[in-house]
C-alpha positions in Angstrom: -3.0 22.6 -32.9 -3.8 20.9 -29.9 -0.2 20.2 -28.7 0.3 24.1 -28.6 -2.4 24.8 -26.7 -1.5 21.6 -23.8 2.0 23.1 -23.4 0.4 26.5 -22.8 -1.9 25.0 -20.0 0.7 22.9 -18.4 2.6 26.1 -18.1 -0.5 28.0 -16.3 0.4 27.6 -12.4 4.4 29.0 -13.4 2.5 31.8 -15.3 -0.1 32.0 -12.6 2.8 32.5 -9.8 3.8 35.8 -11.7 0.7 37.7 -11.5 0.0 40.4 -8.8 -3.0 39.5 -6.5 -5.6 41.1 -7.9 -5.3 39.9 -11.3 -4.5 36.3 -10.4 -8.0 35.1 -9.3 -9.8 36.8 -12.7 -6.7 35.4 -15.0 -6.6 31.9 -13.1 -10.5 31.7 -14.0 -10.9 32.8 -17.5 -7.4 30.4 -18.3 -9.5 26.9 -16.6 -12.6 27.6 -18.2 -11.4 28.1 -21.3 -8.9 24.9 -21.6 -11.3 22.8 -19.7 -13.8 23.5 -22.4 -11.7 22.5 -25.5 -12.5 20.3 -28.0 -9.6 18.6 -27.4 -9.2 15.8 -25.0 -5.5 15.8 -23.9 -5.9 19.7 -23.3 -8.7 19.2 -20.9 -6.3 16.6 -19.1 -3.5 19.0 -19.3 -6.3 21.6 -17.6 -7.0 18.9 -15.0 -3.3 17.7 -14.3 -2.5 21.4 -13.1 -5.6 22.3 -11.5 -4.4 20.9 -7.7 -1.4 23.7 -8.4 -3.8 26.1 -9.3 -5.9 26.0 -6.4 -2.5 25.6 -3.9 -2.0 29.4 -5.2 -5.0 30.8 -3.1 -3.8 28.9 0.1 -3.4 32.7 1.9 -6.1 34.1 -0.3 -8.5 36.0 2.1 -11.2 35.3 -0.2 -10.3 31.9 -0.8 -10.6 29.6 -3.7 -12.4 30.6 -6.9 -15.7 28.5 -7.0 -15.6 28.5 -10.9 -12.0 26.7 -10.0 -13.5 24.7 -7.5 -16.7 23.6 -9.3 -14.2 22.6 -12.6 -11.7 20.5 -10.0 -15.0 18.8 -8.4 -16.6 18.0 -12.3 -20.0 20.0 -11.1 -20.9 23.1 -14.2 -19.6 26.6 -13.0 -22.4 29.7 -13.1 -19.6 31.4 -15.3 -19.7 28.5 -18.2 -23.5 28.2 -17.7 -23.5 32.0 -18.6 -21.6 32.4 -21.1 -23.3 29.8 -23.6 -26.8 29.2 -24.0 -27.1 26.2 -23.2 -24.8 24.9 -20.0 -22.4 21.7 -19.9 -25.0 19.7 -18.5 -27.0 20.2 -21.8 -24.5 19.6 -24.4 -25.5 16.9 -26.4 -22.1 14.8 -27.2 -21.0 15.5 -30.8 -21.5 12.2 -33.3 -19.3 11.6 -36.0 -19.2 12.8 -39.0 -21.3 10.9 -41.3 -19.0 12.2 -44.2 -16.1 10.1 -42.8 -15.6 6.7 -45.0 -13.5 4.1 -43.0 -11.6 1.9 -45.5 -10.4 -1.1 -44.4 -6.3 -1.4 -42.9 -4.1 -2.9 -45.8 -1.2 -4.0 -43.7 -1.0 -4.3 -40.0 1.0 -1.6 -38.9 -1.4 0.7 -41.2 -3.1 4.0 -39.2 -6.4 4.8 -38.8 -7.7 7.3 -40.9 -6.7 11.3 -39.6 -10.5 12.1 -39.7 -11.7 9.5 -37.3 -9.2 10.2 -34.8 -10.1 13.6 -35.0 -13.4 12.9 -34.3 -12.9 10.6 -31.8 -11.6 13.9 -29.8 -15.1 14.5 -29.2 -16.5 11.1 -28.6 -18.5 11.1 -24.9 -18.5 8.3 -22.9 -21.7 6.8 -21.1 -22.0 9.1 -17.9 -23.4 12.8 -19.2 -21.9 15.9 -18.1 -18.7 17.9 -18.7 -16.8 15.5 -16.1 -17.9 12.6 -17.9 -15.6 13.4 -21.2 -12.5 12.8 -19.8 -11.3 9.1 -18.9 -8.7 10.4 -16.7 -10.9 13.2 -14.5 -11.0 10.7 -11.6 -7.6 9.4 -11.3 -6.4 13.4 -11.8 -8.9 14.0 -9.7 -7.6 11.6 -7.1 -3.9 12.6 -7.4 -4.6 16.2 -6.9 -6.8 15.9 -3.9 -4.6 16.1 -1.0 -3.7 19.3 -2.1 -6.9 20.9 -3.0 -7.9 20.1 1.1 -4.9 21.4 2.4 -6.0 24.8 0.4 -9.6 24.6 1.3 -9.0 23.6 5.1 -10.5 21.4 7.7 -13.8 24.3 8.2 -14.9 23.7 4.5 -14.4 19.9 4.3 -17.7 19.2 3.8 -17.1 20.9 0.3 -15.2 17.8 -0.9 -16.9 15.2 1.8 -19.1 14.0 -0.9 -16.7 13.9 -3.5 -13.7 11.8 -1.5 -16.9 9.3 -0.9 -17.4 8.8 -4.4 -13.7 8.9 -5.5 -13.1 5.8 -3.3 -15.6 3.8 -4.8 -14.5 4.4 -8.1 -14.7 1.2 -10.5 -11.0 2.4 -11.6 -8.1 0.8 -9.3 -5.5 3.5 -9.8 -8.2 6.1 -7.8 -9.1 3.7 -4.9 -5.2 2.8 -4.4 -3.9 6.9 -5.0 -6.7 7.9 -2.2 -5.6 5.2 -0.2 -2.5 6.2 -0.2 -3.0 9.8 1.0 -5.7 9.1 3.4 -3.8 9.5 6.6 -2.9 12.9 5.3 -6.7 13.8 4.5 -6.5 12.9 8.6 -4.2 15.0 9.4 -5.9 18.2 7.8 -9.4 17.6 8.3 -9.1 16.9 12.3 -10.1 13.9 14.2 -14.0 14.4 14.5 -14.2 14.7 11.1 -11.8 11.8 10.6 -13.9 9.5 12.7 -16.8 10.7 10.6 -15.6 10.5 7.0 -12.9 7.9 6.7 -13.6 4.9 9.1 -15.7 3.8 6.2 -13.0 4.2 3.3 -10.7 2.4 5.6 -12.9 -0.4 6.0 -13.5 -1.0 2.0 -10.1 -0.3 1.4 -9.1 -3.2 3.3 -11.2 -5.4 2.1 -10.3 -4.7 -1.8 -7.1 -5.9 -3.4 -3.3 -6.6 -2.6 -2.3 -2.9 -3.9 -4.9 -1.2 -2.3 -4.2 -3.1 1.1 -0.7 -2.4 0.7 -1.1 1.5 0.2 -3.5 2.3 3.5 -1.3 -0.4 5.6 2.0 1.3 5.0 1.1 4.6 6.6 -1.2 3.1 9.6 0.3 4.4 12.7 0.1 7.9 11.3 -3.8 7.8 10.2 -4.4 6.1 13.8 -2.7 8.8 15.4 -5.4 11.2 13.4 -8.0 9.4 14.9 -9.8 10.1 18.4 -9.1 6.7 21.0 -12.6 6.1 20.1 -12.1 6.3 16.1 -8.4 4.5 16.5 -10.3 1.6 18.4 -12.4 1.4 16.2 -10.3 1.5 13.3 -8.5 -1.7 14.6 -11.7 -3.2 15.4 -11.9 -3.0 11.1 -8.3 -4.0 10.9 -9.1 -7.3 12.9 -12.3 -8.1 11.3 -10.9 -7.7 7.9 -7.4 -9.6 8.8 -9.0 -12.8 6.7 -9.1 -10.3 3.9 -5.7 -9.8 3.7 -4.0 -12.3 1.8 -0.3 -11.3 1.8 1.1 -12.7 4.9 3.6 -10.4 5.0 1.5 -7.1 4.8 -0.3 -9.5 8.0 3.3 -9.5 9.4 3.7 -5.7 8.8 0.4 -5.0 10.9 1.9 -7.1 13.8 5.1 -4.9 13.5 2.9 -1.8 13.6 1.3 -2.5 16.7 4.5 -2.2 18.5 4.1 1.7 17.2 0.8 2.2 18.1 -0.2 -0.5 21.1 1.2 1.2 24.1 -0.3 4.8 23.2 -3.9 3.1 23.4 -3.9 0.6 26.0 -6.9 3.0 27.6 -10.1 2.1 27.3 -11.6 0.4 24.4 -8.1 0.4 23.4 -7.1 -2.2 25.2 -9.3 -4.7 23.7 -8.9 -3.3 19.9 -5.2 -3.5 20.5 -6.0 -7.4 22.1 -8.2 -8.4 19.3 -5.5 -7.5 16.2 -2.9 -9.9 18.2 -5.5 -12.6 19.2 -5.6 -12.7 14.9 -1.6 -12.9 14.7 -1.3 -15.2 17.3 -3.8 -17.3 15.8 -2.2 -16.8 11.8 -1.4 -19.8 10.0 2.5 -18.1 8.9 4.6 -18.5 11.6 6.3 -15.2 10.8 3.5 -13.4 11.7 3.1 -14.9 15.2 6.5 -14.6 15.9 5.9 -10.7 15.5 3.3 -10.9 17.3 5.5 -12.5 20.3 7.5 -10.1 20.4 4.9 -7.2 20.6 3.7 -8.5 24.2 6.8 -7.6 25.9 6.4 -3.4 25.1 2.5 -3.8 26.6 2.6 -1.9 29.6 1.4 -4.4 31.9 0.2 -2.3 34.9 -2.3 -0.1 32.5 -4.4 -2.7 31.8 -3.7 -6.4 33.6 -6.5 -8.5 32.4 -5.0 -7.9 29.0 -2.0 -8.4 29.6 -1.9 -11.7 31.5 -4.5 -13.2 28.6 -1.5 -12.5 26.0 0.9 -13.6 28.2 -1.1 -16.7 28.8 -1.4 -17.0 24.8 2.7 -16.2 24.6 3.4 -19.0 26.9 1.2 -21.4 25.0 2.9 -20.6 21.8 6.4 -21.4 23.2 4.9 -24.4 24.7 3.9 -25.4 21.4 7.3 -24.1 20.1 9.5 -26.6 22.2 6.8 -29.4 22.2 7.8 -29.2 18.6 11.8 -29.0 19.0 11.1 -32.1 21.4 9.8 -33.9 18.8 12.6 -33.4 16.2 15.8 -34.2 18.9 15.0 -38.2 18.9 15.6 -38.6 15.3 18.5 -35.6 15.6 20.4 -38.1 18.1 19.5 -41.3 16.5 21.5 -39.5 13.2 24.2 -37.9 16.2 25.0 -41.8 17.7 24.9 -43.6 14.5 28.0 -41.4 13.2 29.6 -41.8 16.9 29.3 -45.6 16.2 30.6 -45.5 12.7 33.6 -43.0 13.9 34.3 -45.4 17.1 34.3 -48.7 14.4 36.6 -47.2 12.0 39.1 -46.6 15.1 38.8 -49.9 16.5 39.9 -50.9 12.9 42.8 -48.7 13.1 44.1 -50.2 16.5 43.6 -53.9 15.9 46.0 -53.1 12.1 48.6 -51.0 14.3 48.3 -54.2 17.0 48.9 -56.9 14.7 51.7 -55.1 13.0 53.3 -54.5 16.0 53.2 -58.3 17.0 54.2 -59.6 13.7 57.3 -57.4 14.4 57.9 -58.5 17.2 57.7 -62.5 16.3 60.4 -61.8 13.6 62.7 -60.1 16.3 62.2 -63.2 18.5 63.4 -65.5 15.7 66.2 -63.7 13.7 69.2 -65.1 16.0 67.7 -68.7 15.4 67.4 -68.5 11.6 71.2 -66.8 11.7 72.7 -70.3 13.9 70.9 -72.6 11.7 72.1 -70.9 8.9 75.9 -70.8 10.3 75.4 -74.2 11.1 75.1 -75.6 7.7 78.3 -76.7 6.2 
């Protein structure tokens, strides 16, 4: 059963990690080809899901990693497959169904399809040809898995996987684009900065132009995958951030790049630098959320301003202009904030008058009966 055989392949890298040396790289082999060429489609995802372990295991392998291993991470037909059968992967036709199978219809709703059409639809290939193009998931696993598989390979045989990463982050699927953009600055880190400025300007560039989760996922970690980057490839990576700051529609993921450049502004205010560094804030400054220019305001004062002065009296200049605007606006709320502020004065200073002119005519009318209490009291003597 197929469920036996995806628990034995899950458990391959554990197994894998027992074996001496020698007998790990001809064990690791015949174990991928096999599972990655069963009938069986969750098996061959269970083969793809641990394949990123398997190729971490010949990290300090003189020889380095299998190319059978290699070739099944990448999708591409090994010479060992192609060997084996008479016909290679890229020649197997995909497998109809049955004709014998008879598809009644569903009597009730929460009826099953019948066991022989699933069984069939094991085998079902989808529209691309090749042994890569079976599996729905190969990309996305394929994705997940890829930081590792470079860290095995190494910066010297990037150009291995250069071709690959391209394609990956293309992909029509939005889980692939939004896992690779996620690990890109650590792609940076391992393959060097020449290589960075090479390879991933241009991923950075679509990713930040796709959607909200995508954006998200390279924005978190930009400081770092700057910091990969040559000054020249880190200027021109925020030369892409500012030309695609229209793109981004969240204004706080705007607000987190104005943040970010409090991280990463004073390290390149060199060179062409200086102006990338300028030309992200001349976009927050000029951002239609006040948050974001707020940010931006206070990312002027940690600009050194004897590397560069030009640039640093023209965001001054911009800083003072936005206060300006700031307390042009304050200004313009404080008549109607004391027209509220005296008309309660007035109403407080009424209400006491009130209370004085009661306390005033109570005090005389007390005062007129004291005056004419020993007259009533004679006239009323008086009377016989």
């Amino acid at each position: 059963m197929w469920h036996v055989r995806r628990a034995a392949v899950l458990a391959l890298p554990s197994l894998c990690k027992c074996l001496p040396r020698p007998s790990l790289r001809s064990q690791a082999v015949k174990a991928i080809v096999q599972f990655g060429a069963d009938d069986n489609r969750n098996v061959r995802s269970g083969a793809l899901e641990v394949c990123g372990e398997l190729v971490y295991l010949f990290h300090e392998d003189p020889d380095g990693v299998p190319d059978e291993l290699l070739a099944f991470f990448l999708g591409k037909p090994s010479s060992s497959s192609s060997a084996d059968s008479p016909s290679g992967p890229a020649d197997r036709a995909p497998l109809p169904l049955s004709p014998q199978i008879e598809v009644s219809p569903l009597v009730g709703g929460l009826d099953s399809p019948p066991t022989a059409l699933l069984e069939a639809s094991q085998t079902w290939s989808p529209v691309r040809p090749g042994p890569a193009s079976r599996d729905p998931d190969r990309e996305i696993l394929t994705a997940f898995n890829f930081p590792a598989v470079v860290l095995t390979l190494g910066r010297s045989n990037w150009h291995l996987l250069r071709d690959a990463h391209r394609t990956l982050c293309q992909d029509h699927v939005e889980k692939v684009r939004q896992s690779l953009a996620s690990s890109l600055h650590e792609v940076a880190k391992i393959i060097g900065p020449e290589q960075s400025d090479q390879a991933l300007l241009e991923p950075l560039s679509w990713f930040l132009h796709d959607g909200d989760n995508i954006q998200a996922a390279v924005l978190e970690t930009l400081p770092s995958l700057l910091a990969s980057f040559t000054p020249g490839g880190a200027a021109r990576a925020l030369a892409v951030v500012a030309d695609a700051w229209g793109e981004i529609r969240l204004w706080r993921q705007r607000e987190h790049i104005a943040g970010q450049l409090a991280e990463v502004g004073p390290g390149f205010m060199n060179g062409d630098g200086a102006d990338a560094v300028l030309g992200v804030l001349v976009k927050a400054f000029k951002d239609s959320v006040a948050a974001v220019r707020e940010q931006a305001v206070l990312v002027v004062r940690l600009l050194p301003r004897r590397v560069f002065p030009g640039v640093t009296l023209t965001l001054f200049s911009i800083t003072r202009a936005h206060r300006s605007r700031l307390s042009s606006r304050r200004a313009s709320r404080t008549p109607s904030r004391a027209t509220s502020s005296s008309r309660s004065y007035l109403s407080s200073a009424a209400t006491r008058a009130t209370a004085t002119a009661a306390r005033t005519s109570r005090r005389r009318s007390r005062a007129c009966a004291q005056r004419l209490a020993p007259t009533c009291l004679r006239s009323t003597c008086s009377r016989p």
